[in-house]
DSSP file (Angstrom, degrees, kcal/mol; ACC not computed):
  #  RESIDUE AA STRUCTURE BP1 BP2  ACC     N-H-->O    O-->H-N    N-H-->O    O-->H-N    TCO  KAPPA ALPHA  PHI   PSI    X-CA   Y-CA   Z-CA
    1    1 A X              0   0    0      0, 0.0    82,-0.2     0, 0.0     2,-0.1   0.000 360.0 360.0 360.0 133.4  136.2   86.4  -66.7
    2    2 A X    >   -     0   0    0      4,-0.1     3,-1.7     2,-0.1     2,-0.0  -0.453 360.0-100.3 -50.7 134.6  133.0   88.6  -65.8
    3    3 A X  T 3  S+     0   0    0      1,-0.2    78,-0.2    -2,-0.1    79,-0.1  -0.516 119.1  21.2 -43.7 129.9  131.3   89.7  -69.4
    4    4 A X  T 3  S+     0   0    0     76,-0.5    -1,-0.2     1,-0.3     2,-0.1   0.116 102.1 120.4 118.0   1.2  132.8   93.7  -69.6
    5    5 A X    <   -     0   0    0     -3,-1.7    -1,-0.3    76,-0.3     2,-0.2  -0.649  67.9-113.7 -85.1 149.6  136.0   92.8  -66.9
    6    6 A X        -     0   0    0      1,-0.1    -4,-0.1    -2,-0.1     3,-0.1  -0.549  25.8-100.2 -76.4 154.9  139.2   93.3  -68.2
    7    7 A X        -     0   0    0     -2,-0.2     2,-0.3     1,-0.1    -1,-0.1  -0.210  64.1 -80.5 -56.9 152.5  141.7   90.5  -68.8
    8    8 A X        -     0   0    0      1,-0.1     2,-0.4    -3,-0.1    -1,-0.1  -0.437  48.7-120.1 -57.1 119.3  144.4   90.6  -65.6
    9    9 A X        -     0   0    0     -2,-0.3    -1,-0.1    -3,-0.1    -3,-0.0  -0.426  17.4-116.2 -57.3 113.3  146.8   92.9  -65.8
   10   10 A X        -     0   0    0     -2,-0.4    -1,-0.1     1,-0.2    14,-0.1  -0.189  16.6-131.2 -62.5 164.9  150.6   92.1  -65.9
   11   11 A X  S    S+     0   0    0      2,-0.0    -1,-0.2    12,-0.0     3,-0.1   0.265  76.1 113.5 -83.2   0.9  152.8   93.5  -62.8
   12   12 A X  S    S-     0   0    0      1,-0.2    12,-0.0    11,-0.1    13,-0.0  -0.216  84.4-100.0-104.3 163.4  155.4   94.9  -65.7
   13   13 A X        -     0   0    0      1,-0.1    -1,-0.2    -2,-0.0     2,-0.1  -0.387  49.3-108.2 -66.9 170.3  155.8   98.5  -66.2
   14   14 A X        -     0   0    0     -3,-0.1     2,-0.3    14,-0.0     9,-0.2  -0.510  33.5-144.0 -80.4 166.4  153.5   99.5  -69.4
   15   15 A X  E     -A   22   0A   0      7,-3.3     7,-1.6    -2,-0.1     2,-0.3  -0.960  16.8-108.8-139.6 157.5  155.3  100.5  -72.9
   16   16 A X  E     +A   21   0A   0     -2,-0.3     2,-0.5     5,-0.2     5,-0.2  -0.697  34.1 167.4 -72.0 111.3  154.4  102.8  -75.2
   17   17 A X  E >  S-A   20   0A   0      3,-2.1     3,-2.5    -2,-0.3    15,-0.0  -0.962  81.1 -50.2-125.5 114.2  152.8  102.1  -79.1
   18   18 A X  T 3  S-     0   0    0     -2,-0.5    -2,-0.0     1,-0.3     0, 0.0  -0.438 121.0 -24.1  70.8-126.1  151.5  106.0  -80.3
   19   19 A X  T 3  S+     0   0    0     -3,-0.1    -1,-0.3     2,-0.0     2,-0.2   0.271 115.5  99.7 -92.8  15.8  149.5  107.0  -77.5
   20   20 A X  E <   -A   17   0A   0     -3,-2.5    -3,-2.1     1,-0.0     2,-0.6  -0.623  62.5-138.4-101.3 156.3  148.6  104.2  -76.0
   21   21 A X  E     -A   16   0A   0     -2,-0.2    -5,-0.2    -5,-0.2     2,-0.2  -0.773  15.8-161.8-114.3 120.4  149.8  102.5  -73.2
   22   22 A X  E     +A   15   0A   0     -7,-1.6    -7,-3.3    -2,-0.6    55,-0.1  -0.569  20.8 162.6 -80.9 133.6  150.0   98.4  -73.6
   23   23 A X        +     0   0    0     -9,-0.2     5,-0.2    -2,-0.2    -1,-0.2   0.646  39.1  91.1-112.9 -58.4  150.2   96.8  -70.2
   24   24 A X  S >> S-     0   0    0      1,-0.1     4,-2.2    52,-0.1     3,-1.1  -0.030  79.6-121.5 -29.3 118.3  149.3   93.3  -70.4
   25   25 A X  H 3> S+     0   0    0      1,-0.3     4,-1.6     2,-0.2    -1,-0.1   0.728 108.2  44.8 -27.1 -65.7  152.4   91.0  -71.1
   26   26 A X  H 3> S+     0   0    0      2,-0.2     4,-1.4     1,-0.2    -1,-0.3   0.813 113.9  48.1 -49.5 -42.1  151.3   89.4  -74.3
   27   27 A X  H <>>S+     0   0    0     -3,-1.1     4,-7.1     2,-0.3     5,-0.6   0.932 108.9  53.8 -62.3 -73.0  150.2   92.7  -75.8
   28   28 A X  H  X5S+     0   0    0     -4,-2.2     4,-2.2    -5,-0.2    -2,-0.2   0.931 113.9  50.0 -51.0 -39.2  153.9   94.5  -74.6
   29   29 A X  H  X5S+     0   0    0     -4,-1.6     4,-0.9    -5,-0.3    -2,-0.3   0.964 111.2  43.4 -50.6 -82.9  155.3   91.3  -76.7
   30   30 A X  H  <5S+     0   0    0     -4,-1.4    -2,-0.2     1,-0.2    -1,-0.1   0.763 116.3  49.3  -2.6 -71.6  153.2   91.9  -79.7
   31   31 A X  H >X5S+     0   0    0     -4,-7.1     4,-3.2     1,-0.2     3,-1.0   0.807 108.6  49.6 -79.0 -21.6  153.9   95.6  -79.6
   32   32 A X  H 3X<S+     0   0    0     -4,-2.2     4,-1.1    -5,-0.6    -2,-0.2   0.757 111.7  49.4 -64.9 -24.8  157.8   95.4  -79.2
   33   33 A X  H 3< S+     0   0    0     -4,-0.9    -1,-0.2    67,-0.2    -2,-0.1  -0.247 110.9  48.1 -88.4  21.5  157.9   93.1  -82.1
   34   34 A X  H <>>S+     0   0    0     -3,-1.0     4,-3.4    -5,-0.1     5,-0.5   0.233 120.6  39.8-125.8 -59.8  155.6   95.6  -84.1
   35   35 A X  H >X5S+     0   0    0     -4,-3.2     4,-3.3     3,-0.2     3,-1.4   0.983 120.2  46.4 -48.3 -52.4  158.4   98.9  -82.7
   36   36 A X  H 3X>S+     0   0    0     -4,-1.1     4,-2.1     1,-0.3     5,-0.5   0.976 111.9  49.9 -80.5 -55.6  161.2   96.9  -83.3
   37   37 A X  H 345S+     0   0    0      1,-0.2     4,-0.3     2,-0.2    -1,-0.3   0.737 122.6  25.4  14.1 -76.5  160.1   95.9  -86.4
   38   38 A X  H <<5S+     0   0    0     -4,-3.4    -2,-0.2    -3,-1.4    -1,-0.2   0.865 120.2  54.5-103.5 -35.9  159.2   99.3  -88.0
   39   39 A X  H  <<S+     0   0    0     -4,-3.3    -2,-0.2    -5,-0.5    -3,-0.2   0.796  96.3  63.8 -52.7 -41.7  161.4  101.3  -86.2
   40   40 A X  T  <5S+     0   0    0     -4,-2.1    -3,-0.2    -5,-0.5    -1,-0.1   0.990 104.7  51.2 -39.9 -83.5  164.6   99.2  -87.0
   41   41 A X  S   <S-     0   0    0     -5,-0.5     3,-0.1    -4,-0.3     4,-0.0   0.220  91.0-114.8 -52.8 165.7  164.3  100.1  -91.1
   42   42 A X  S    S+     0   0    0      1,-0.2     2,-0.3     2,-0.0    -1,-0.1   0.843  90.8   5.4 -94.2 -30.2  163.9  103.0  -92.4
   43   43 A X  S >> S-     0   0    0      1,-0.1     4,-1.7     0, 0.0     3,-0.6  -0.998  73.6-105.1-150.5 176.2  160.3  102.3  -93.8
   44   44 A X  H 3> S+     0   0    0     -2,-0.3     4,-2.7     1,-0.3    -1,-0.1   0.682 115.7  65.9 -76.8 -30.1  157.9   99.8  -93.7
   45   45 A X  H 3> S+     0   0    0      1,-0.2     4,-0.8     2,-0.2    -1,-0.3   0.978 107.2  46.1 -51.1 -63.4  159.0   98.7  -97.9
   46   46 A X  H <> S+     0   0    0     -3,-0.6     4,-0.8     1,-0.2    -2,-0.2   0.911 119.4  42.4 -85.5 -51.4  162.4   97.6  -96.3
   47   47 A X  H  X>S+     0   0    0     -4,-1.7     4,-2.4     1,-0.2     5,-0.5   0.942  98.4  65.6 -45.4 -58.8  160.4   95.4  -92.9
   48   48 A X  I >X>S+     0   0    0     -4,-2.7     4,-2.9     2,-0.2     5,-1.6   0.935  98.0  53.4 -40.9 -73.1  157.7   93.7  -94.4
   49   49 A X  I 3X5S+     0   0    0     -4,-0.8     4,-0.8     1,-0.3     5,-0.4   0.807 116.7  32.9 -32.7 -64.0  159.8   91.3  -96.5
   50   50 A X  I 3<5S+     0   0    0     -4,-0.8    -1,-0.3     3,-0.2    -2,-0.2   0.781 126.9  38.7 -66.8 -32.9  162.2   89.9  -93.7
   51   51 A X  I <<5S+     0   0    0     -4,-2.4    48,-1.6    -3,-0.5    74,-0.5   0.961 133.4   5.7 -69.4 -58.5  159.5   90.0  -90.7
   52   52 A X  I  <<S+     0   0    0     -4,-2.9    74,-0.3    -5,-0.5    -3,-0.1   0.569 135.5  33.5-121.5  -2.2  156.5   89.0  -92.0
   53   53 A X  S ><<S+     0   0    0     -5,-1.6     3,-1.5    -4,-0.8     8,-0.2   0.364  71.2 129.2-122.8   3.9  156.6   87.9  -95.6
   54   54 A X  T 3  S+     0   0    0     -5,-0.4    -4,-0.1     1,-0.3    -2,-0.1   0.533  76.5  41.8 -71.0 -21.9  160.2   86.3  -95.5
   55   55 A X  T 3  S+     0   0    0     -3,-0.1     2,-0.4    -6,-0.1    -1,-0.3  -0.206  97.8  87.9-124.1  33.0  158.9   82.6  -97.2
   56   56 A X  S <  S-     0   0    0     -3,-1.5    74,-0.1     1,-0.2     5,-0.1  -0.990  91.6 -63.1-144.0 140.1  156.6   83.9 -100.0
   57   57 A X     >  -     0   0    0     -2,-0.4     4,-1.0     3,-0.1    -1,-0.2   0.506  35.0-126.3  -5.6 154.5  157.3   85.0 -103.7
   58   58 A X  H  > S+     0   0    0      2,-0.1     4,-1.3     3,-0.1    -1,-0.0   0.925 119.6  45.8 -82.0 -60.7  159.7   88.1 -104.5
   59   59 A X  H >> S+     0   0    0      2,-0.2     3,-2.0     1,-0.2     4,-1.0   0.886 111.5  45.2 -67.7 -65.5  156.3   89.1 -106.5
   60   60 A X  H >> S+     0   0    0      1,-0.2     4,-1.6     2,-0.2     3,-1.5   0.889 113.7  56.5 -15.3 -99.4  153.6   88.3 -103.9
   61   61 A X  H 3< S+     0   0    0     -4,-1.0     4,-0.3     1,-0.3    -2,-0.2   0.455 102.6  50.3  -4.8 -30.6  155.8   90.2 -101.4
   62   62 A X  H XX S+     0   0    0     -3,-2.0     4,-1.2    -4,-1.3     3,-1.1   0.974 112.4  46.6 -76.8 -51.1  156.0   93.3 -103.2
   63   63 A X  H <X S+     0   0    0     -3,-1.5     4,-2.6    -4,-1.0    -2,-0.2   0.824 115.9  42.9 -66.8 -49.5  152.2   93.5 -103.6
   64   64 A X  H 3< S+     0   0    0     -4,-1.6    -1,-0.3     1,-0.3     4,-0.2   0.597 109.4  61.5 -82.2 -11.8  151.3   92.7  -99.8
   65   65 A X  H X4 S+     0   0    0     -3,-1.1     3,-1.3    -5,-0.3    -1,-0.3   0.888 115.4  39.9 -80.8 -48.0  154.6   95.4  -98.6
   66   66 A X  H 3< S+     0   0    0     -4,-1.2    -2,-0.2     1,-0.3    -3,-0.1   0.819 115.1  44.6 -73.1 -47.0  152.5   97.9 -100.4
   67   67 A X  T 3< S+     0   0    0     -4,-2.6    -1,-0.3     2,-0.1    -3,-0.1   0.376  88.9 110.3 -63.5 -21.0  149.0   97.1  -99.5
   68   68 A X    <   -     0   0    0     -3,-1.3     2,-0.3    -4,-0.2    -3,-0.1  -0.367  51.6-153.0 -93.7-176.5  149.7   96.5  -95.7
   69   69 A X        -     0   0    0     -2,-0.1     3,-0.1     1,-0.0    -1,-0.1  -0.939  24.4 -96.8-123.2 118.7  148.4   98.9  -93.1
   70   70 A X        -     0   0    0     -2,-0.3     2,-0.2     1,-0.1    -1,-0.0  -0.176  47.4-102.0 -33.1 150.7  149.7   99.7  -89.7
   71   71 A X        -     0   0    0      1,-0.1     2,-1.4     3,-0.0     3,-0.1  -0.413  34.8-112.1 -53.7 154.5  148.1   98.0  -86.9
   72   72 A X    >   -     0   0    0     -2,-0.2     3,-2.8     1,-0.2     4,-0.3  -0.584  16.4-153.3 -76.6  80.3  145.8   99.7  -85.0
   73   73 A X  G >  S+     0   0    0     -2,-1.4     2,-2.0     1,-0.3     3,-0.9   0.473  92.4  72.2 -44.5 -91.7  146.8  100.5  -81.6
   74   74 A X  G >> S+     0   0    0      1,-0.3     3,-1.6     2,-0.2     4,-0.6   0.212  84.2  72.6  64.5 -66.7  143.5  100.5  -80.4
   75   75 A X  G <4 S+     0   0    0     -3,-2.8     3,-0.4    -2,-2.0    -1,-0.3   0.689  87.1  57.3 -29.0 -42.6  143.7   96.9  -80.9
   76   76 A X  G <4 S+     0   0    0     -3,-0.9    -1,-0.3    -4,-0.3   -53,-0.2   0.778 109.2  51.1 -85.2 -37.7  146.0   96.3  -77.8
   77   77 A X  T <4 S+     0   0    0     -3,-1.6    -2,-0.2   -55,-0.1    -1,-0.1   0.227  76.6 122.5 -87.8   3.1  143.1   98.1  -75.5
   78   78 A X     <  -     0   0    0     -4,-0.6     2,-0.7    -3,-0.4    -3,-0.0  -0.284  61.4-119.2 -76.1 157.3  140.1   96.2  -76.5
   79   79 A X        -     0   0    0     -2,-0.1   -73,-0.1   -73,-0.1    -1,-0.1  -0.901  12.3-134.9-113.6 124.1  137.9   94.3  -73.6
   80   80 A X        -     0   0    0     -2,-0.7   -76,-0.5     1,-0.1     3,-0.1  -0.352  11.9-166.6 -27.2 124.5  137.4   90.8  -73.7
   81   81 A X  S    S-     0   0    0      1,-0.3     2,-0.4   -78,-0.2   -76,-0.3   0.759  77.5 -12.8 -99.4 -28.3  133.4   90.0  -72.9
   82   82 A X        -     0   0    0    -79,-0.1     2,-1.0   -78,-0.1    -1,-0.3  -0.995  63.0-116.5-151.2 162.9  134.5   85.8  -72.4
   83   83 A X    >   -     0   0    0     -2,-0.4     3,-1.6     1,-0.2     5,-0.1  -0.480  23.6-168.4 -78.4  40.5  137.2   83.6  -73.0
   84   84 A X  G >> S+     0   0    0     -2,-1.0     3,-2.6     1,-0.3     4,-1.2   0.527  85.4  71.8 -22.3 -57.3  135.9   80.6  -75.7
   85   85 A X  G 34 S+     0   0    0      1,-0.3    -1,-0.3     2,-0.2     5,-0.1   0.693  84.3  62.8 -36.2 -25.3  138.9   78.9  -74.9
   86   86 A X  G <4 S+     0   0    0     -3,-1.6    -1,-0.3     1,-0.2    -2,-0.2   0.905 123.5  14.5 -83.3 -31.6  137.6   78.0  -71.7
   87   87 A X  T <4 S+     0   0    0     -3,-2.6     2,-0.4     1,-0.1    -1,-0.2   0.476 117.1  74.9-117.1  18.6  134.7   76.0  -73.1
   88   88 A X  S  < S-     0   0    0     -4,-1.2    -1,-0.1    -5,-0.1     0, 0.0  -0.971  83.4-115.4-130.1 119.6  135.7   75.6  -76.5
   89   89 A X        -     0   0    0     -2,-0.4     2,-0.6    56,-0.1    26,-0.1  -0.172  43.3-144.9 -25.5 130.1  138.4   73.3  -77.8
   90   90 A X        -     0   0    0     24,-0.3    26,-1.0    23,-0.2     2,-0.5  -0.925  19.5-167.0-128.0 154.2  141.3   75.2  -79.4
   91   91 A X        -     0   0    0     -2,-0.6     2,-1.0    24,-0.3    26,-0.2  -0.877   3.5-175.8-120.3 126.8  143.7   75.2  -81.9
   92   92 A X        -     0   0    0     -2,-0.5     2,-1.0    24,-0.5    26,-0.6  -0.735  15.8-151.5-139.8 111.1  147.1   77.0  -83.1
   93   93 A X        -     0   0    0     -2,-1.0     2,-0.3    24,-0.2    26,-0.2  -0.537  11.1-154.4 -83.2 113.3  149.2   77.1  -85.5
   94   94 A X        -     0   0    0     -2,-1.0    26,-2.3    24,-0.1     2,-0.6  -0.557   4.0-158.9 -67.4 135.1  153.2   78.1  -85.0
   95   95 A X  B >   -b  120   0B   0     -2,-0.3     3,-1.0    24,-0.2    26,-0.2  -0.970  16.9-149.1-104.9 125.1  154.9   79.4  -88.0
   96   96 A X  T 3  S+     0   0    0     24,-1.2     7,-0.2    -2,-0.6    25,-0.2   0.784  90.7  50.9 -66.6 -30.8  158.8   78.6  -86.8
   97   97 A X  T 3  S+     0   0    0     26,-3.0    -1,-0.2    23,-0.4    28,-0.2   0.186  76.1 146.7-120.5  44.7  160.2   81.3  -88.5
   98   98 A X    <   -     0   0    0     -3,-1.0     5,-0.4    26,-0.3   -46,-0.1  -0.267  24.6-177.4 -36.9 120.7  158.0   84.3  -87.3
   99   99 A X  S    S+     0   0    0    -48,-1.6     3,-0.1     3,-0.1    -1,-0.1   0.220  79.1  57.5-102.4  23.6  159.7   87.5  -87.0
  100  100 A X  S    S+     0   0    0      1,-0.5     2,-0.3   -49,-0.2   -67,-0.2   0.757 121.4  12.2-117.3 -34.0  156.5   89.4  -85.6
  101  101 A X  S    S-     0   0    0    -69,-0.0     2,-0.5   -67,-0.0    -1,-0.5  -0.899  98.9-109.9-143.3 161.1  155.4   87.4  -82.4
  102  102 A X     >  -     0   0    0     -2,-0.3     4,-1.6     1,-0.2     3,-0.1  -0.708  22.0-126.8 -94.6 136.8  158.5   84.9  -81.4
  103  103 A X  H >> S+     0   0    0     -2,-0.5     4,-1.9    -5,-0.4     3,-1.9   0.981 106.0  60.0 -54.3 -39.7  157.3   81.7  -82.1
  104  104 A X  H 3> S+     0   0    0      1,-0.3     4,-1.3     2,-0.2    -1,-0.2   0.849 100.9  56.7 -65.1 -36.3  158.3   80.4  -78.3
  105  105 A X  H 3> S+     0   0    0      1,-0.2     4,-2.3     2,-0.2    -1,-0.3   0.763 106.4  50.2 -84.0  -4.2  155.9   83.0  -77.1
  106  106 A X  H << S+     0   0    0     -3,-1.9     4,-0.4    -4,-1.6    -2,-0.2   0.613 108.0  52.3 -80.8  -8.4  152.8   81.2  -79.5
  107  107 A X  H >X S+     0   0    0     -4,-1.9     3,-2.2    -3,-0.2     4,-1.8   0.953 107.9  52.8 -94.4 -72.5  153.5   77.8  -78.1
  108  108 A X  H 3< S+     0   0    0     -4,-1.3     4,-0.5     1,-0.3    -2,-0.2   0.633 110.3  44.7   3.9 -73.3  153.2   79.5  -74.7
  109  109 A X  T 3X S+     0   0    0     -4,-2.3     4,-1.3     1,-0.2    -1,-0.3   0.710 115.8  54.1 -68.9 -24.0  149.7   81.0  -75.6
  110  110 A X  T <4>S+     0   0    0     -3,-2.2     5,-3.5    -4,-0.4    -1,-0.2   0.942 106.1  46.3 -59.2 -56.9  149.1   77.7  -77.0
  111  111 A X  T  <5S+     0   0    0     -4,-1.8     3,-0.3     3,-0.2    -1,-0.2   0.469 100.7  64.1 -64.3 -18.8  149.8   75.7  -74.1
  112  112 A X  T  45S+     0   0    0     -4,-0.5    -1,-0.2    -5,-0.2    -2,-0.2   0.660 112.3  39.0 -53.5 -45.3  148.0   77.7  -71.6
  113  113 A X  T  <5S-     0   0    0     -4,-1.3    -2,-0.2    -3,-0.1   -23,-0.2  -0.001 110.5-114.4-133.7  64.0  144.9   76.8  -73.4
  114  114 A X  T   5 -     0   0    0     -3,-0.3   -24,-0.3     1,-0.1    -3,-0.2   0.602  48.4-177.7  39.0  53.7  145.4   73.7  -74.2
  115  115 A X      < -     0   0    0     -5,-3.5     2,-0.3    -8,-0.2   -24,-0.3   0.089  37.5-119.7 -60.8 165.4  145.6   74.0  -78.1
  116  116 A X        -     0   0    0    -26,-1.0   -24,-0.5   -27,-0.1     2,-0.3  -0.951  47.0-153.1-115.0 126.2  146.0   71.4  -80.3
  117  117 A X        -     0   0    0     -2,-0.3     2,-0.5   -26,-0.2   -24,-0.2  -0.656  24.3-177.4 -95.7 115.9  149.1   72.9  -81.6
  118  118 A X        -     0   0    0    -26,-0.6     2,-0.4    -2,-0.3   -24,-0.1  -0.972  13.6-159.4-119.0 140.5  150.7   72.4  -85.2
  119  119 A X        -     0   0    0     -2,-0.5     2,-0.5   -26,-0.2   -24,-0.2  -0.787   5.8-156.0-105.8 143.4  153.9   74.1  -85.9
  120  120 A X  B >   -b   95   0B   0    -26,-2.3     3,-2.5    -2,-0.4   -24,-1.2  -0.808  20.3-140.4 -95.6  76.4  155.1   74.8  -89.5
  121  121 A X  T 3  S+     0   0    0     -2,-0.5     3,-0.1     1,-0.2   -26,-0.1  -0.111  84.0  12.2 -56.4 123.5  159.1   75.1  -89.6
  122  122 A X  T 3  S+     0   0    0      1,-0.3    -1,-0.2    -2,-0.1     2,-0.2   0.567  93.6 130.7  92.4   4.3  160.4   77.7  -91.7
  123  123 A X    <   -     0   0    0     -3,-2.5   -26,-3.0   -29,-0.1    -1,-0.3  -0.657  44.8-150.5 -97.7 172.1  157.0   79.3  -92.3
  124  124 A X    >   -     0   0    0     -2,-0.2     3,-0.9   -72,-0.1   -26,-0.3  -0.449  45.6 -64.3-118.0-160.7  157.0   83.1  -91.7
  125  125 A X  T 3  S+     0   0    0    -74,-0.5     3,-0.3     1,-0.4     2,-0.3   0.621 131.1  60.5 -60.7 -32.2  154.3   85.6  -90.5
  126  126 A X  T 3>  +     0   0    0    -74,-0.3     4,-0.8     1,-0.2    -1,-0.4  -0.315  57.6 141.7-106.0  47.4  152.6   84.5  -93.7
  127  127 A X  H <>  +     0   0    0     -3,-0.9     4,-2.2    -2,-0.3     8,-0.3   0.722  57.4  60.2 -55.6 -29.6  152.2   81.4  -93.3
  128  128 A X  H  4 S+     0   0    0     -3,-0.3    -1,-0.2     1,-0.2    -2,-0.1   0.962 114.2  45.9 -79.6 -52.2  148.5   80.7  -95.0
  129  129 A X  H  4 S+     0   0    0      1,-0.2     3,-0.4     2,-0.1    -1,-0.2   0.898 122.5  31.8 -59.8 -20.5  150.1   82.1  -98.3
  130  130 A X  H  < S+     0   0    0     -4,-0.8    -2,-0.2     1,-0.3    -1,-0.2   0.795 135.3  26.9-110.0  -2.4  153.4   80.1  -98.1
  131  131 A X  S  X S+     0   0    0     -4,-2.2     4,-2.3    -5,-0.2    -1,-0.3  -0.543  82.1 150.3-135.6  44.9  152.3   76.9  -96.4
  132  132 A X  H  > S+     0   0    0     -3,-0.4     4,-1.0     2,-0.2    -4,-0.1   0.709  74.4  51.6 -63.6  -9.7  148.0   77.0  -97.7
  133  133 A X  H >> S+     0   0    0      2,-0.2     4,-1.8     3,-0.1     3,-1.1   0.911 111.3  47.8 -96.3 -50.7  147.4   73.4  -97.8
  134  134 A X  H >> S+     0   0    0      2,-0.2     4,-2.3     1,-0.2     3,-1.0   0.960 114.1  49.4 -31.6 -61.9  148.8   73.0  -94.0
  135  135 A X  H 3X S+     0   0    0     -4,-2.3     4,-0.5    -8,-0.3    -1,-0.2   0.725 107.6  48.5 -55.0 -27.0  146.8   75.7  -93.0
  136  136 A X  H <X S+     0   0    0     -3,-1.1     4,-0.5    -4,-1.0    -1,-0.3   0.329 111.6  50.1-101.2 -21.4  143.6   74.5  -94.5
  137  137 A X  H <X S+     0   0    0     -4,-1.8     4,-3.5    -3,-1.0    -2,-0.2   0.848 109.5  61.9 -68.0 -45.0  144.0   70.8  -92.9
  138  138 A X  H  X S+     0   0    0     -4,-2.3     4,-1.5    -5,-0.3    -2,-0.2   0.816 112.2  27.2 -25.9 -69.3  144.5   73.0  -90.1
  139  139 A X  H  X S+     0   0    0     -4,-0.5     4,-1.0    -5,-0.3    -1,-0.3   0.659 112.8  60.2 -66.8 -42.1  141.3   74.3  -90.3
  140  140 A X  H  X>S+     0   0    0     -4,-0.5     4,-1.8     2,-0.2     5,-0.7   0.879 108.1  59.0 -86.1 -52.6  139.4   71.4  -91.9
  141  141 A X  H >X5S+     0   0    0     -4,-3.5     4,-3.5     1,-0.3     3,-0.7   0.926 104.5  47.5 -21.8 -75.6  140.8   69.5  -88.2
  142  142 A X  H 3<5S+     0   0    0     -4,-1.5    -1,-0.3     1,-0.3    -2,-0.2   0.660 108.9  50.0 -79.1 -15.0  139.3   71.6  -86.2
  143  143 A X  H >X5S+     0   0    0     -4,-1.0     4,-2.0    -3,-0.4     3,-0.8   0.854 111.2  52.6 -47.9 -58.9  135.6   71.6  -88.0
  144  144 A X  H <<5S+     0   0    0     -4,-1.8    -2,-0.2    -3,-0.7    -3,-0.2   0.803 110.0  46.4 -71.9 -47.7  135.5   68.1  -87.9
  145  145 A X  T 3<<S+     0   0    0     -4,-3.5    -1,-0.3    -5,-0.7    -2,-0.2   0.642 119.5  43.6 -70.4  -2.1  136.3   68.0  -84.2
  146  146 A X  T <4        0   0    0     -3,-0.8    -2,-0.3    -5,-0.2    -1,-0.2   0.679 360.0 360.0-114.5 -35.7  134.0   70.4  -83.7
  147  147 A X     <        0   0    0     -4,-2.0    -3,-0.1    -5,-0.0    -2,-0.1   0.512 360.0 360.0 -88.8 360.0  131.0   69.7  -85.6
């Protein structure tokens, strides 16, 4: 990708998150598992646990339902200036029991640029809190391959 080009655009119609409109494929993913998500419950106390927190402490869980923050649509519209992946080794971790991005679509993203991929089974959206020592090998991997 040219420095300031936007990423390629999906052929799919665009969907709506506030006032923005997400077109890109990955993005429409992201933000449909963010509607369905909050929209489903009646408030964000009742979501958080089961989505994103599902495998971490009742008491942890309370703290982090309280403390979080919408995303930012904003977020979904930002412009790439290059693509590290492309000359940079990469790495991804799957949490298996995500209820914010489907795990099947992270493997995807994974495989596309040619992560090396370790998947956690059972972990949720929080995975660096419920799984920290995985995550942190995780991490310590990729340093060491890198440095």
């Amino acid at each position: 990708m040219v420095p300031g080009q936007r990423a390629r655009v999906a052929a799919t119609a665009p969907i709506r998150l506030g006032q923005h409109r997400i077109r890109r494929e990955s993005d429409q993913e992201a933000a449909r598992a963010c509607q369905s998500a909050w929209s489903a419950r009646e408030s964000a106390e009742e979501a958080c646990p089961s989505v994103f927190v599902a495998d971490v402490p009742a008491a942890v869980t309370k703290v982090l339902t309280a403390a979080r923050r919408p995303l930012a649509a904003a977020a979904f519209g930002e412009t790439a200036t290059a693509a590290g992946w492309k000359t940079k080794p990469s790495w991804a971790l799957v949490a298996g029991a995500d209820q914010a991005i489907n795990p099947e679509v992270k493997r995807f993203a994974a495989k596309s640029v040619e992560a090396t991929v370790v998947e956690i089974e059972g972990a949720s959206r929080a995975v660096a809190l419920s799984h920290p020592n995985e995550v942190a090998d995780l991490i310590r991997e990729a340093v060491r391959a890198t440095s």
